[in-house]
Short mmCIF file of the C-alpha atoms (twelve columns), coordinates in Angstrom:
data_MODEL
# 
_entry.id   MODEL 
# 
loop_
_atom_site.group_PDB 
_atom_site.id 
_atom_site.type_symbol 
_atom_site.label_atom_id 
_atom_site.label_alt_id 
_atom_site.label_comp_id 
_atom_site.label_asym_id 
_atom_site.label_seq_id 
_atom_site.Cartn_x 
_atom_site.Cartn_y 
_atom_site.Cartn_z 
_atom_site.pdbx_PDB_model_num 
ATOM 1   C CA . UNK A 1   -22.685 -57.212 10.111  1 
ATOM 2   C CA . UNK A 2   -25.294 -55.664 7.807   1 
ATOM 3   C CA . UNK A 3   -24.229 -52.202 6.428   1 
ATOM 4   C CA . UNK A 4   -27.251 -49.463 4.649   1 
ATOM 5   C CA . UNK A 5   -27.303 -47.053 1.893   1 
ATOM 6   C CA . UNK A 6   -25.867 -44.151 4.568   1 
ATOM 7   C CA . UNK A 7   -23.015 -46.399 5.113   1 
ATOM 8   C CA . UNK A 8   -21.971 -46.812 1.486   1 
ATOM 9   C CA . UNK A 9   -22.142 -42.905 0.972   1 
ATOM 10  C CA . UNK A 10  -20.385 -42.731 4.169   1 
ATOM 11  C CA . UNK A 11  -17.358 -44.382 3.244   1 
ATOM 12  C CA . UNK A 12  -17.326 -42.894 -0.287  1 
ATOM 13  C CA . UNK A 13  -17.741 -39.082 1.718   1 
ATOM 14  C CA . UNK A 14  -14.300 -40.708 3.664   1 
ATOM 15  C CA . UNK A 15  -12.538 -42.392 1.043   1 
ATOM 16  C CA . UNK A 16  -13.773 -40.189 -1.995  1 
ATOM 17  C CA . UNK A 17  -14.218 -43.727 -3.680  1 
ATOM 18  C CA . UNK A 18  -16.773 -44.901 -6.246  1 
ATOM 19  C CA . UNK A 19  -20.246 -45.944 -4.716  1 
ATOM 20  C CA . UNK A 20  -20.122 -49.465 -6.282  1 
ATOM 21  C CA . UNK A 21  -16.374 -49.851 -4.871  1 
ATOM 22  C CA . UNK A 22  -17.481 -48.762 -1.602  1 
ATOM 23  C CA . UNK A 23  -20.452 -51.082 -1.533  1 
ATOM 24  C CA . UNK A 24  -18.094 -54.004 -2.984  1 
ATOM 25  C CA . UNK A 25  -15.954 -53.185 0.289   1 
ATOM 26  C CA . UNK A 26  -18.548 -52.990 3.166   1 
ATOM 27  C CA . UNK A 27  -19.953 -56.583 1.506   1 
ATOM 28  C CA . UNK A 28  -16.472 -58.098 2.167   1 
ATOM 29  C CA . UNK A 29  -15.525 -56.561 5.226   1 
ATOM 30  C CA . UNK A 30  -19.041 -57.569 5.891   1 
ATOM 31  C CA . UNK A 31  -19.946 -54.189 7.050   1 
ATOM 32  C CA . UNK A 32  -16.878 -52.611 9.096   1 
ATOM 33  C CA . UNK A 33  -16.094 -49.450 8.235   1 
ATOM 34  C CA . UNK A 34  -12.513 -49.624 9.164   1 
ATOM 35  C CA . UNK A 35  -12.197 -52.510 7.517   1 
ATOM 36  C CA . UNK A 36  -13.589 -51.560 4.312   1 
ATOM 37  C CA . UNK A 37  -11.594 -48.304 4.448   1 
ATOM 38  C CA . UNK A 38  -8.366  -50.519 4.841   1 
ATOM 39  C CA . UNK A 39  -9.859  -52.869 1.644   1 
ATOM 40  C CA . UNK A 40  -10.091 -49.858 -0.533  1 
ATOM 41  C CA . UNK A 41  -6.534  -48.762 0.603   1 
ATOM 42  C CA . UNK A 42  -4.932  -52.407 -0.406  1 
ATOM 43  C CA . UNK A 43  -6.672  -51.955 -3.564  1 
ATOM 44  C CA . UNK A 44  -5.414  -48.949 -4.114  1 
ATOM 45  C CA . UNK A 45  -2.033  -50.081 -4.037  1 
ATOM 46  C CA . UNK A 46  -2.867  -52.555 -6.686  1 
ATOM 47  C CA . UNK A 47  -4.666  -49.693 -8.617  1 
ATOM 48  C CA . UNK A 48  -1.880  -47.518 -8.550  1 
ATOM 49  C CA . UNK A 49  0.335   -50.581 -9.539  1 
ATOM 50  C CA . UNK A 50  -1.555  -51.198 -12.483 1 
ATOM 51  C CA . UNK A 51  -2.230  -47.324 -13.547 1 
ATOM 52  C CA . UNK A 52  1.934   -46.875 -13.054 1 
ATOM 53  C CA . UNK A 53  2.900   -47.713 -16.909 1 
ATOM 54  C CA . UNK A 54  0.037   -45.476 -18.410 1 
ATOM 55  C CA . UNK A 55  1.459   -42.004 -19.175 1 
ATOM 56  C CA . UNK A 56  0.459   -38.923 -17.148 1 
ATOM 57  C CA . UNK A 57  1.769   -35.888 -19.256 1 
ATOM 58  C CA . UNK A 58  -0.845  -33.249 -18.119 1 
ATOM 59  C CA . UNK A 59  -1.804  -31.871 -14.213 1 
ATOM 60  C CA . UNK A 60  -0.546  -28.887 -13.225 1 
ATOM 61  C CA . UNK A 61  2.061   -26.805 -11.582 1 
ATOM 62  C CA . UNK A 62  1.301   -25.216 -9.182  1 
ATOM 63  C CA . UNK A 63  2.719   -21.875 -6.390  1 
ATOM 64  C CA . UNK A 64  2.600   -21.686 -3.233  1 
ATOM 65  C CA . UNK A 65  3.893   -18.880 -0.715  1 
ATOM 66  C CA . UNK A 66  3.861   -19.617 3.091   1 
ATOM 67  C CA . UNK A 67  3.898   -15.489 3.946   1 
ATOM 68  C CA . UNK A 68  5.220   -16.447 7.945   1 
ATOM 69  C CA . UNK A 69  8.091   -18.789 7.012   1 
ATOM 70  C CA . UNK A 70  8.763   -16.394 3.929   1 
ATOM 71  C CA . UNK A 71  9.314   -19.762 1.934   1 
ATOM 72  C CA . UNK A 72  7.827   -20.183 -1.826  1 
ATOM 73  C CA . UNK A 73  7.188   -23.420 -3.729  1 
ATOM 74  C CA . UNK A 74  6.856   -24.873 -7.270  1 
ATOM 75  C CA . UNK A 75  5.496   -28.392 -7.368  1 
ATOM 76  C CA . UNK A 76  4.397   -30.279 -10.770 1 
ATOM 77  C CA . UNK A 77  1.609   -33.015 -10.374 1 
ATOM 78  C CA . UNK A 78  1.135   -34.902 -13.360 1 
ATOM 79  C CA . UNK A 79  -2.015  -36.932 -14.312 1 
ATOM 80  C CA . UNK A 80  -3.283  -38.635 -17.709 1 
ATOM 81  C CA . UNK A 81  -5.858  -36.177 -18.626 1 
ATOM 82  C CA . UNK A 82  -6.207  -32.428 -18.501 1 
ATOM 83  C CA . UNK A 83  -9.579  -32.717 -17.124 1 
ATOM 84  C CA . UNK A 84  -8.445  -34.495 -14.123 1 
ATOM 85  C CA . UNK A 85  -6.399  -31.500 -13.588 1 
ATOM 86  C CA . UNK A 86  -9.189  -29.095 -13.086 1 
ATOM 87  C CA . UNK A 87  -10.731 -31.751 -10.729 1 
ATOM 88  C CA . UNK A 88  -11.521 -29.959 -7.281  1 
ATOM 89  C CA . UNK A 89  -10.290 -32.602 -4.897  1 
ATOM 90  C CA . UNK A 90  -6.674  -32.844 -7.334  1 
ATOM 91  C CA . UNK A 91  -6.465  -29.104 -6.665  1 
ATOM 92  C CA . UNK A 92  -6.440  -29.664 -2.745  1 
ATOM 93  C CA . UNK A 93  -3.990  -32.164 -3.241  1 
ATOM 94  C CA . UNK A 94  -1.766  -30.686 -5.132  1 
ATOM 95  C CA . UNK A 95  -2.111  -27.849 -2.740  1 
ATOM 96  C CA . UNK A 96  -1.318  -30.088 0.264   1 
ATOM 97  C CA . UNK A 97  1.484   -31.957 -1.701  1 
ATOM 98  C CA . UNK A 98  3.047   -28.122 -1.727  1 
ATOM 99  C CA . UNK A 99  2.310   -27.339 2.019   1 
ATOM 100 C CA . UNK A 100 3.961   -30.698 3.049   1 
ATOM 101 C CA . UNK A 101 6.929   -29.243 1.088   1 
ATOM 102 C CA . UNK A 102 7.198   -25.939 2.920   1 
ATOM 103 C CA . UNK A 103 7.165   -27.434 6.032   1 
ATOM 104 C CA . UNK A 104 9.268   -30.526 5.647   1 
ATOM 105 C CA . UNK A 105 11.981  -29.477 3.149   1 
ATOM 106 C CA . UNK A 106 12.353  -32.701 1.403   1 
ATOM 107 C CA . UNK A 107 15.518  -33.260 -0.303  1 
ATOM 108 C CA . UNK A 108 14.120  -35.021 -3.731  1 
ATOM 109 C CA . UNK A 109 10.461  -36.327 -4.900  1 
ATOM 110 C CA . UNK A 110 11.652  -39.895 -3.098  1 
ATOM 111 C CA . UNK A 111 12.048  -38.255 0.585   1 
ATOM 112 C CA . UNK A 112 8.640   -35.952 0.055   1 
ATOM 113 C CA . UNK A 113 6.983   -39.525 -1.052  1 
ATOM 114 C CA . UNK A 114 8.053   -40.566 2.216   1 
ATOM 115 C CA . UNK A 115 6.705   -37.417 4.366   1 
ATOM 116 C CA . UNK A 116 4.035   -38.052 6.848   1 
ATOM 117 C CA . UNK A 117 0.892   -35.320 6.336   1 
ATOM 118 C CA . UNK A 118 -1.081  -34.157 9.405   1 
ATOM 119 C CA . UNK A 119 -3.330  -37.524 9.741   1 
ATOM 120 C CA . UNK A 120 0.166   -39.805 9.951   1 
ATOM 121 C CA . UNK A 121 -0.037  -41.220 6.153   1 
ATOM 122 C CA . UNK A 122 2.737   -40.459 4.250   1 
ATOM 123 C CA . UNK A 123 2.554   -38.745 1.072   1 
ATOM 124 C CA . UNK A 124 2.714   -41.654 -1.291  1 
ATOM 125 C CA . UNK A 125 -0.052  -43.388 0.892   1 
ATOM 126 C CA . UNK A 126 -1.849  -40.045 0.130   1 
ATOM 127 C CA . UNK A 127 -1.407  -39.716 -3.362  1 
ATOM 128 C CA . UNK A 128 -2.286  -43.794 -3.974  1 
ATOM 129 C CA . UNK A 129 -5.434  -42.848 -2.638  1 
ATOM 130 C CA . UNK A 130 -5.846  -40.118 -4.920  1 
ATOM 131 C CA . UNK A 131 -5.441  -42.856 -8.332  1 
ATOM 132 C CA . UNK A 132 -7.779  -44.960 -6.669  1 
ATOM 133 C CA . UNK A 133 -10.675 -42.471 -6.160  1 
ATOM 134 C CA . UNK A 134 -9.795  -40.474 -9.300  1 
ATOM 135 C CA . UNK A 135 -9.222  -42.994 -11.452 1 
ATOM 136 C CA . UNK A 136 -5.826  -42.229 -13.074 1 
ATOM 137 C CA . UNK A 137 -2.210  -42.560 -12.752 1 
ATOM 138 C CA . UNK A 138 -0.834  -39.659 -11.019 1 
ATOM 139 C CA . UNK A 139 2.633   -38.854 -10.264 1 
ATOM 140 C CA . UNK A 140 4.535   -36.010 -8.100  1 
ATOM 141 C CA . UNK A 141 7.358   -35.498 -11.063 1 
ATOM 142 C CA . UNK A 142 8.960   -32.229 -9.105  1 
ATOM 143 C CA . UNK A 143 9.227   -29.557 -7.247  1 
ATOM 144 C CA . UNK A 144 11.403  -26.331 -6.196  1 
ATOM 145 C CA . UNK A 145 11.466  -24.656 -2.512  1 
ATOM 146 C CA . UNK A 146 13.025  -21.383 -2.311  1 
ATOM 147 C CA . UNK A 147 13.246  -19.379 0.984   1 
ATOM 148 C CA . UNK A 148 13.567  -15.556 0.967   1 
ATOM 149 C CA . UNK A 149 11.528  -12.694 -1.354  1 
ATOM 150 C CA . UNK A 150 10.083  -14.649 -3.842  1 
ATOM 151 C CA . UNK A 151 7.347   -13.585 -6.566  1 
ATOM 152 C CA . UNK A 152 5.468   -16.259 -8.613  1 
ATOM 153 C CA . UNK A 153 2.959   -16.617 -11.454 1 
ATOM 154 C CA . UNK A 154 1.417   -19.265 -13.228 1 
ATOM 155 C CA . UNK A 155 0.038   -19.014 -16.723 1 
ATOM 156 C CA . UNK A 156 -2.819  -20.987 -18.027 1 
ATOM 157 C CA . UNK A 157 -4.379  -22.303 -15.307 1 
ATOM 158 C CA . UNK A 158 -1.422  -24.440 -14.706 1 
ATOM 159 C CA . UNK A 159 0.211   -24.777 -17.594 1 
ATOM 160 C CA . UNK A 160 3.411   -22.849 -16.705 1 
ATOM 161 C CA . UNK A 161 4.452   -21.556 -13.534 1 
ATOM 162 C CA . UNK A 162 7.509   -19.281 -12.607 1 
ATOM 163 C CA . UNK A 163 9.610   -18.900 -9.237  1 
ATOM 164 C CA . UNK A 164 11.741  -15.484 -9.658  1 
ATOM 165 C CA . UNK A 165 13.584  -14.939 -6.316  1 
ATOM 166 C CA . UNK A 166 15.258  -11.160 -5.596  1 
ATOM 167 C CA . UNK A 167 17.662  -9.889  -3.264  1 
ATOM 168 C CA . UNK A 168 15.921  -6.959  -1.284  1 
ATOM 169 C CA . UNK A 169 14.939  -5.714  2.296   1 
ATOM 170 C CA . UNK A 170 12.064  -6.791  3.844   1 
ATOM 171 C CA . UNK A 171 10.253  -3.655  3.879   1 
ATOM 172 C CA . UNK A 172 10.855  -2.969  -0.210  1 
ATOM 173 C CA . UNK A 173 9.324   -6.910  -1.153  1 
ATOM 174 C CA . UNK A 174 6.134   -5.629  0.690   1 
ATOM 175 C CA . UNK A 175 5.583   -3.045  -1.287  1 
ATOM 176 C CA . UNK A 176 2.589   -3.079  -4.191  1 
ATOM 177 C CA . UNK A 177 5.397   -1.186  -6.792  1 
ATOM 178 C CA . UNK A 178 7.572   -4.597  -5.595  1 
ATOM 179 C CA . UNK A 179 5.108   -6.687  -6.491  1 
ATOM 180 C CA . UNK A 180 3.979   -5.396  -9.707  1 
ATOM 181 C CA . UNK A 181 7.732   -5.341  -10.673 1 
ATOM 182 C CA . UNK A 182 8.223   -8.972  -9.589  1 
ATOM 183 C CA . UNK A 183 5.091   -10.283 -11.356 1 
ATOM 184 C CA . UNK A 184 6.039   -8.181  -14.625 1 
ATOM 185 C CA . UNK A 185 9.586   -9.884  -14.353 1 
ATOM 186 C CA . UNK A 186 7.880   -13.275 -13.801 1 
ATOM 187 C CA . UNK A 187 5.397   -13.006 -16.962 1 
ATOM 188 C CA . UNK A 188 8.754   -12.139 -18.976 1 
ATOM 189 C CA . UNK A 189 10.127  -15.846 -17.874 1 
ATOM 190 C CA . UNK A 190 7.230   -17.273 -18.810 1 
ATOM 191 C CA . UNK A 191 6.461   -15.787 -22.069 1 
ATOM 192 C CA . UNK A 192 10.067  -15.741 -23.166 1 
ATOM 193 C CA . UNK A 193 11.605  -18.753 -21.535 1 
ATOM 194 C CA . UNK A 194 15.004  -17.539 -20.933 1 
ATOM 195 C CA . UNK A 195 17.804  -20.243 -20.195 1 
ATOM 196 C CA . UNK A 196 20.045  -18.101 -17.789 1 
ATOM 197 C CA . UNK A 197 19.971  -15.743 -15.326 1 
ATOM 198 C CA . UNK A 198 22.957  -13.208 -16.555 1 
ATOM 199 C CA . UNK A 199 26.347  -13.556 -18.553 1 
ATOM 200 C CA . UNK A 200 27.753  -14.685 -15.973 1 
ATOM 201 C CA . UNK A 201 25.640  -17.875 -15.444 1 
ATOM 202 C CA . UNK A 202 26.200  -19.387 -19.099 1 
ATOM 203 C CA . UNK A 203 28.915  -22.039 -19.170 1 
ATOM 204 C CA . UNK A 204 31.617  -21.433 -21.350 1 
ATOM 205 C CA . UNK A 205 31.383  -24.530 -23.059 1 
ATOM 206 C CA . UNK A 206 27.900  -23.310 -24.402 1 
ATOM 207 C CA . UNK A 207 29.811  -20.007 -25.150 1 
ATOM 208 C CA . UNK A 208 33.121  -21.826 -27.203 1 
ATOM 209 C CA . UNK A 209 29.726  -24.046 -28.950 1 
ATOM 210 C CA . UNK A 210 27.821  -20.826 -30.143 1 
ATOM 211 C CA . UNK A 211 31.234  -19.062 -31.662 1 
ATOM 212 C CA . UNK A 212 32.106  -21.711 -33.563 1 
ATOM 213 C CA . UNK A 213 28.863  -21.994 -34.939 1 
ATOM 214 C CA . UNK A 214 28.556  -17.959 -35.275 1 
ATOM 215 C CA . UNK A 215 32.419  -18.405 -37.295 1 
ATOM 216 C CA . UNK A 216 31.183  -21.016 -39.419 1 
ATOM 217 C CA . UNK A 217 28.413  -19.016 -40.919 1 
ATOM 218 C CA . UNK A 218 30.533  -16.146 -41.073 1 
ATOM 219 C CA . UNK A 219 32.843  -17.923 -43.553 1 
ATOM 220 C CA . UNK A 220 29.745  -19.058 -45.196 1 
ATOM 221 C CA . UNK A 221 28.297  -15.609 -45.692 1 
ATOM 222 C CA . UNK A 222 31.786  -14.794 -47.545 1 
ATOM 223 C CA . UNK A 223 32.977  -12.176 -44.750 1 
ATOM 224 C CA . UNK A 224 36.780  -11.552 -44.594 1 
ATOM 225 C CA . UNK A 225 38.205  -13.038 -41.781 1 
ATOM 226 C CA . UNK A 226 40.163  -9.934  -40.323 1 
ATOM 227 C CA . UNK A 227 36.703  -8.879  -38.928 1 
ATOM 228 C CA . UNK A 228 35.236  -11.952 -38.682 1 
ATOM 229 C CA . UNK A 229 36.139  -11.679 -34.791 1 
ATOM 230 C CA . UNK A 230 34.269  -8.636  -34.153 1 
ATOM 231 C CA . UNK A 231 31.255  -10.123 -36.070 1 
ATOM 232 C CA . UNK A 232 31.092  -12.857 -33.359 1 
ATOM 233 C CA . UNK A 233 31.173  -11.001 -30.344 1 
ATOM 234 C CA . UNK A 234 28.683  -8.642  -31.860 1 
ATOM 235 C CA . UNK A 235 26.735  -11.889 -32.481 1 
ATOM 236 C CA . UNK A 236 27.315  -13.145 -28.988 1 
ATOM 237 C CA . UNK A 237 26.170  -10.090 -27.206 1 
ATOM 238 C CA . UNK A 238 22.902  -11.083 -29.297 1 
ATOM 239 C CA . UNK A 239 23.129  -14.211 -27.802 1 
ATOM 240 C CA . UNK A 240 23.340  -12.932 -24.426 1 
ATOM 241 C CA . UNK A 241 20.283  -10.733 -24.948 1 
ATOM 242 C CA . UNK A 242 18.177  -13.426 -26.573 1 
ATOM 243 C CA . UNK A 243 18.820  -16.144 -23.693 1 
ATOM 244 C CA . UNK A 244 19.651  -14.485 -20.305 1 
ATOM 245 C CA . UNK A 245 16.601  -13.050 -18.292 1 
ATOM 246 C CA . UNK A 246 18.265  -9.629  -17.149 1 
ATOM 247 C CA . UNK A 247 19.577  -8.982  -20.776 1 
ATOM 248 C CA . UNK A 248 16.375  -9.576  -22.425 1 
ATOM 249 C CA . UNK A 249 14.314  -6.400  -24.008 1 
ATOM 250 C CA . UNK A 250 11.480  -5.863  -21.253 1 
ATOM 251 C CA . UNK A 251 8.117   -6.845  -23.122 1 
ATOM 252 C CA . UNK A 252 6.037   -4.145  -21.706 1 
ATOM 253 C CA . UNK A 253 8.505   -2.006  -23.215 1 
ATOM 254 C CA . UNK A 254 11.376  -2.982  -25.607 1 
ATOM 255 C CA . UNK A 255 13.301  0.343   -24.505 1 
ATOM 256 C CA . UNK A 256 14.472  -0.813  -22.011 1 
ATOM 257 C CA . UNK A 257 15.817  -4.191  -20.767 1 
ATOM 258 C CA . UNK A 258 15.163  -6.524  -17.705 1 
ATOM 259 C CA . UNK A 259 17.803  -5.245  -15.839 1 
ATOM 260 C CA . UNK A 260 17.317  -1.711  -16.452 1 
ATOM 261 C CA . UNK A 261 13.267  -2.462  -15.698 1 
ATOM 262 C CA . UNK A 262 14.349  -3.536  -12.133 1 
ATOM 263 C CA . UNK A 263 16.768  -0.798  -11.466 1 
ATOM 264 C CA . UNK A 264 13.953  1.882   -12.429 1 
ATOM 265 C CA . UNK A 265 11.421  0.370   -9.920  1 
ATOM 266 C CA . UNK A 266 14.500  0.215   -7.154  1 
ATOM 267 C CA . UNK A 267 15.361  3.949   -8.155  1 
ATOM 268 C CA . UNK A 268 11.835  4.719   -7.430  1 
ATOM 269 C CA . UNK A 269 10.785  3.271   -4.392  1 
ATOM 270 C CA . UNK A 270 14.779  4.633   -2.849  1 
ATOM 271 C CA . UNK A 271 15.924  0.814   -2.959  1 
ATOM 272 C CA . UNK A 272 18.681  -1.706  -3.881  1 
ATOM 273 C CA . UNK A 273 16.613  -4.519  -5.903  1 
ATOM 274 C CA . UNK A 274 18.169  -7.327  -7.797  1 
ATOM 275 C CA . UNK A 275 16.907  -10.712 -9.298  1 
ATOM 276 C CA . UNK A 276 19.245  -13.534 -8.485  1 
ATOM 277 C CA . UNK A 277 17.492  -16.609 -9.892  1 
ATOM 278 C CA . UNK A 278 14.117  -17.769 -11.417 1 
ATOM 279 C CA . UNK A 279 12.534  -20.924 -11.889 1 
ATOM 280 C CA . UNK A 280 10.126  -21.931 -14.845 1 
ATOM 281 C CA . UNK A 281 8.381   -25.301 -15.226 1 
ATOM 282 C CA . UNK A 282 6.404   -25.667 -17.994 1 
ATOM 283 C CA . UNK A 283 3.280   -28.580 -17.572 1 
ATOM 284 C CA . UNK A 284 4.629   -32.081 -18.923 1 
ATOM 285 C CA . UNK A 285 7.860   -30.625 -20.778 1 
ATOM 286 C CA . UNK A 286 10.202  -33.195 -21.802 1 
ATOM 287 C CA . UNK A 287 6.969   -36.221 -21.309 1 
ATOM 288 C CA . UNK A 288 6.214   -38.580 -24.103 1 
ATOM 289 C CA . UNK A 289 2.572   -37.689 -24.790 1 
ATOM 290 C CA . UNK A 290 -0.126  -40.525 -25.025 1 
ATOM 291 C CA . UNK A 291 -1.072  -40.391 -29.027 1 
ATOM 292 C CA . UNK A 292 -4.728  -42.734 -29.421 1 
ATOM 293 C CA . UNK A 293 -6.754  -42.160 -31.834 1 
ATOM 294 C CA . UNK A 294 -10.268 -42.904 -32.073 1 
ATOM 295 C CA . UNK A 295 -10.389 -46.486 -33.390 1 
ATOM 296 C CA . UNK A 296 -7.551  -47.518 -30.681 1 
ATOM 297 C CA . UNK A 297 -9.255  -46.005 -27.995 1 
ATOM 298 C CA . UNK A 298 -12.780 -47.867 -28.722 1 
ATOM 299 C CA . UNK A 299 -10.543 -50.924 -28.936 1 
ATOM 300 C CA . UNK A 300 -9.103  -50.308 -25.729 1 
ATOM 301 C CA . UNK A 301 -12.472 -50.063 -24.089 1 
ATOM 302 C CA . UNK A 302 -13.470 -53.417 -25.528 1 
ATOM 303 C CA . UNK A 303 -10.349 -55.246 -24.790 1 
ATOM 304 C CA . UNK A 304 -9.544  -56.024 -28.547 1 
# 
């Protein structure tokens, strides 16, 4: 069956495939669309296959708030390059990836993977198609749902987004003054990365780990040991303000902390507000980055 020019940018408009790749298709499904659509698919697989060892340390994170189910998400897409990130058609998927999560409620990355979208492909059959027509590995690494009044912010275009969930009435999270709050809160956990909530969420191993540390530089600084004692819990109540998000000094205004920033906003709009978790991801934390330099990378190309 002969296939024409229209054909090949048909399939690429479908598939969002290469034009060569498309043309290589039609020629061996000898010019069936469906056929060629399913050739580009297996070859995909092998595509993704072979991309799977490369490292993908940048993408984005990305928020998303379903205002009718009053259910937020976090997701993190990773891909090789930060310029695939800011690639249109990695944006809607990322977005869709996030959507899928809302409305299905996947336990863990492996169950989302295994989500059917709208069209009856799964996720993974989704996102295989993605490192085919993009051209790079790609991987879902994770993602948080959280149901209830949520605010969220993301920094950098991607490079850090925040989740900070509050316990209010319905009527109080719709207000702009709520909002403002929420966002304000959610710039302070992603400027100032704090690792707990409150006191009361920091194990008391980490606790018993930070006085002995606190005591032995006490001893070292020469301090008698009858108050030795009181300079550790004066110490620890540093600790407490440096690390846990209500404790923190507000940065819009280091009068005042977190907590008391909250309670003024709830004070003025006649309410009961009160932050009971947050969320941060920060793009590619905890990834090996890819280091090439220039010489390796022309090798590379050249298959020395």
């Amino acid at each position: 069956m002969a296939f024409t020019a229209k054909d090949v940018q048909a399939l690429r408009e479908k598939t969002g495939v290469g034009m060569m790749a498309c043309k290589n298709a039609l020629t061996e499904a000898d010019g069936d669309m469906e056929k060629a659509i399913d050739i580009l698919r297996e070859k995909g697989l092998a595509a993704a296959t072979k991309k799977a060892g490369r490292i993908a340390a940048e993408g984005v994170v990305l928020t998303y708030t379903d205002e009718a189910k009053n259910v937020s998400v976090m997701v993190e897409v990773n891909s090789e390059t930060d310029f695939v990130a800011k690639n249109e058609e990695f944006k809607a998927f990322v977005l869709e990836v996030a959507k899928t999560i809302v409305e299905n409620d996947p336990a863990d990355v492996d169950a989302l993977l295994a989500v059917k979208a709208a069209d009856g492909r799964t996720i993974q059959e989704h996102l295989q198609d993605k490192i085919l027509a993009i051209g790079e590995n790609m991987k879902i690494r994770r993602f948080e749902r959280i149901a209830g009044h949520v605010v969220t912010y993301v920094h950098g275009g991607g490079a850090v987004g925040v989740m900070v969930q509050f316990d209010t009435d319905d009527d109080t999270a719709k207000k702009d003054a709520f909002k403002a709050m929420g966002k304000d809160v959610a710039m302070q956990v992603a400027a100032m990365s704090p690792s707990y909530l409150d006191e009361a969420s920091v194990p008391a191993e980490v606790i018993e780990h930070e006085k002995e540390i606190l005591t032995a530089q006490i001893v070292e600084e020469g301090k008698p040991e009858a108050i030795a004692q009181k300079i550790v819990m004066g110490r620890i109540g540093k600790f407490y303000k440096e690390n846990c998000l209500v404790d923190q000094e507000f940065v819009k205004d280091n009068k005042m902390s977190i907590k008391q920033y909250v309670d003024s906003v709830a004070k003025e709009l006649g309410a009961q507000i009160k932050v009971t978790g947050f969320v941060r991801y920060a793009k590619g934390e905890g990834l090996e980055k890819r280091q090439e330099n220039f010489a390796d990378e022309v090798k590379n190309q050249i298959g020395m």
